[in-house]
C-alpha positions, 0 to 999 in steps of 0.5 A: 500500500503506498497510495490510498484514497478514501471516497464517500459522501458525508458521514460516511466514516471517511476521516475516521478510517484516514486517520486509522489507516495513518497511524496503522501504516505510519503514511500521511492522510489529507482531507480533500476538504483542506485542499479546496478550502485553504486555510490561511491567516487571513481566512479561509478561501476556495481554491481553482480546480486548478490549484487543487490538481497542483496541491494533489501533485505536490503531495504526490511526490511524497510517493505515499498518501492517505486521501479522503473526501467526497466525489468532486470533479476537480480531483478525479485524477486521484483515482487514476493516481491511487493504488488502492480506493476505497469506497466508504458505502455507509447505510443511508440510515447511519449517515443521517444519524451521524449528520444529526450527532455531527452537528450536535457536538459541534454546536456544543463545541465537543467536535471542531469543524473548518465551518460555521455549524449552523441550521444552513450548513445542517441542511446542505450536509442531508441535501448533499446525501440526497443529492449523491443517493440520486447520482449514485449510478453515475458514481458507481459507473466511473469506479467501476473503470477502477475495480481491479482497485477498489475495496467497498466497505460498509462500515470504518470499524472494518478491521480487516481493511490491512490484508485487503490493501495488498489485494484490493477486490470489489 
């Protein structure tokens, strides 16, 4: 395992596995978030497609990586780049859950975010869920151009994820 990416929609589990899978195999993760939205003293701004892709390239070069975050158009390359994806199917019921309790613990200040956890940011997160439910089959089409290196789980807690890096299956 030398390159991973990490692909799901909200509260799939995504950053949990990524930090996980660091510490287990001692590599760098990346919130694909960060790399769109860069932080800097001055605040926080979104970055060009272009600046993303050349963000992703100088990481690259590092040789070993650990990306997690949702599909966007702008750093579809990493699927291309990665030895291994995997796909973080979580149930839909388990997501709308962790939705709520994600926005719960960071009103009461428990969990930190790169965001303004407000009643707006609440409903963009379900609709984002609506919105990939709706687009699953076009999502499900351009990973199955890589199934030769895709492992699906349907859960983070998945603890033999170790001997399936080496020998990715769908």
């Amino acid at each position: 395992m030398k390159k991973v990416l990490i692909i799901g929609i909200v509260a799939s589990g995504k950053t949990t596995l990524a930090k996980r899978l660091s510490e287990r195999f001692n590599i760098p993760w990346y919130e694909l978030d960060s790399i769109v939205h860069h932080q800097t003293e001055t605040g926080r701004y979104k970055r060009t497609a272009y600046e993303q892709i050349e963000v992703i390239k100088n990481i690259d070069k590092i040789g070993v990586w650990i990306f997690e975050g949702t599909d966007r158009p702008s750093y579809r390359c990493l699927f291309e780049m990665a030895d291994t994806i995997i796909f973080l199917d979580t149930p839909l019921w388990k997501r709308r859950i962790r939705i709520l309790a994600r926005f719960l613990k960071q009103i009461l200040g428990i969990e930190k975010c790169n965001y303004k956890p407000d009643i707006e940011m609440l409903k963009m997160m379900y609709k984002w869920t609506r919105d990939f439910e709706r687009s699953r089959d076009d999502f499900e089409s351009r990973l199955r151009l890589y199934k030769g290196k895709v492992i699906r789980l349907n859960d983070n807690n998945d603890l033999n994820i170790a001997s399936r890096l080496h020998n990715p299956t769908t």
